[in-house]
C-alpha positions as CSV (number, residue, x, y, z in Angstrom):
1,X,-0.9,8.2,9.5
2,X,1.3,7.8,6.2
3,X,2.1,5.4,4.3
4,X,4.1,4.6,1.4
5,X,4.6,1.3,-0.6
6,X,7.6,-0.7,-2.2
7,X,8.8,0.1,-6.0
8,X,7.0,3.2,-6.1
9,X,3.4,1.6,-5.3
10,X,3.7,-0.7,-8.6
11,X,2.9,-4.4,-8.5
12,X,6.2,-5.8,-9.2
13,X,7.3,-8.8,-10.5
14,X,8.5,-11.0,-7.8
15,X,10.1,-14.4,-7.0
16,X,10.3,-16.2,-3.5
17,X,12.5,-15.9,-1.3
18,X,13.0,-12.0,-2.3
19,X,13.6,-10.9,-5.3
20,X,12.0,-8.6,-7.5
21,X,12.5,-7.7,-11.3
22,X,11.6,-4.0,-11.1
23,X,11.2,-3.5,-14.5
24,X,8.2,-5.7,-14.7
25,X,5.1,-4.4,-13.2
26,X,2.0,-3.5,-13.8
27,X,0.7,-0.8,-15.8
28,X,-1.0,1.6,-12.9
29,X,0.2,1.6,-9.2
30,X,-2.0,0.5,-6.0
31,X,-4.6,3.1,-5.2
32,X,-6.0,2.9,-1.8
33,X,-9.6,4.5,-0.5
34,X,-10.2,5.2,3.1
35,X,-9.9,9.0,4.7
36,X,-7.2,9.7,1.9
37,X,-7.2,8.2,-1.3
38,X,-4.5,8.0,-4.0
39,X,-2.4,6.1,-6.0
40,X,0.3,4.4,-3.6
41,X,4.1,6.1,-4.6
42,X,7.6,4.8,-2.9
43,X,7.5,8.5,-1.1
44,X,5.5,8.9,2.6
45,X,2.0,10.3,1.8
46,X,-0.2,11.8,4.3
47,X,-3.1,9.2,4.8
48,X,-4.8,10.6,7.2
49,X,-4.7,13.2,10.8
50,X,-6.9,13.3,13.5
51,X,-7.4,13.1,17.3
52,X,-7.2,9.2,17.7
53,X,-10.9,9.0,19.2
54,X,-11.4,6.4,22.4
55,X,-8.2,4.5,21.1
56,X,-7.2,1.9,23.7
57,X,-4.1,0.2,24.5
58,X,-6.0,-3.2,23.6
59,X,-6.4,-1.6,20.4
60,X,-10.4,-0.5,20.8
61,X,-12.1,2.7,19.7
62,X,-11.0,4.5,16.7
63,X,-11.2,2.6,13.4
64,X,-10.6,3.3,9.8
65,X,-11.6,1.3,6.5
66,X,-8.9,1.2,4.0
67,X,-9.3,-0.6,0.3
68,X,-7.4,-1.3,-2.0
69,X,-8.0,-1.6,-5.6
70,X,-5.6,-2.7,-8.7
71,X,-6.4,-1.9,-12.2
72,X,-4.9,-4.4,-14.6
73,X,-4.4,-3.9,-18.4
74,X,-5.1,-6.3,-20.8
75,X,-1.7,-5.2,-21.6
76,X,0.2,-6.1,-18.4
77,X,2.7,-8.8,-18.8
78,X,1.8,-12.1,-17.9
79,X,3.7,-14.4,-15.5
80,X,5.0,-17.9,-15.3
81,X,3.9,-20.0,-12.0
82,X,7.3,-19.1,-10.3
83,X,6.6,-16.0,-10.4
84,X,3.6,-13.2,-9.0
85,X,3.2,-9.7,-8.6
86,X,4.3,-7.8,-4.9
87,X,4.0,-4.8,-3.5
88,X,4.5,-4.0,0.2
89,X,2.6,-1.1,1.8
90,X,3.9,0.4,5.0
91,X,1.7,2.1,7.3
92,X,3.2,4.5,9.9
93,X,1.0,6.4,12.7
94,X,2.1,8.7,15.3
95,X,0.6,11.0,17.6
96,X,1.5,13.7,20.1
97,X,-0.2,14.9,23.2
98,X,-2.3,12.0,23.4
């Protein structure tokens, strides 16, 4: 499993419908814990490899736990109510010979 995030793992400022201010975000990007941990990036990063264990088609047997956690700064800019912080994290798993 990889995964990689948008706007190089940074929180970034973000309006509805879609658009984003890159050069407003937060001071530290996404890290997630699970198997792997690490600060998310915009570049694929090995999560995780294995031997998918029972996995079903209904989507029983093998499961992972994955948290995530966001250090803000004191000195992270604040924003008004149209706006929020958004990242999106993509998850990709494959698997040969299975």
């Amino acid at each position: 499993v990889t995964l990689k995030g948008t706007n190089n793992g940074y929180m970034t400022k973000f309006q509805i419908p879609n658009s984003y201010d890159p050069l407003v975000h937060l001071h530290d990007a996404l890290y997630i814990y699970g198997q792997g941990n690490g600060y998310l990036s915009g570049a694929d990063q090995q999560w995780f490899t294995g031997t998918p264990t029972g996995q079903q088609l209904d989507g029983s047997g093998d499961t992972r736990s994955i948290v995530f956690s966001q250090q803000v700064y004191y000195a992270d800019p604040a924003l008004d109510s149209n706006h929020s912080y958004h990242v999106v994290v993509t998850f990709t798993a494959s698997t040969t010979g299975y």
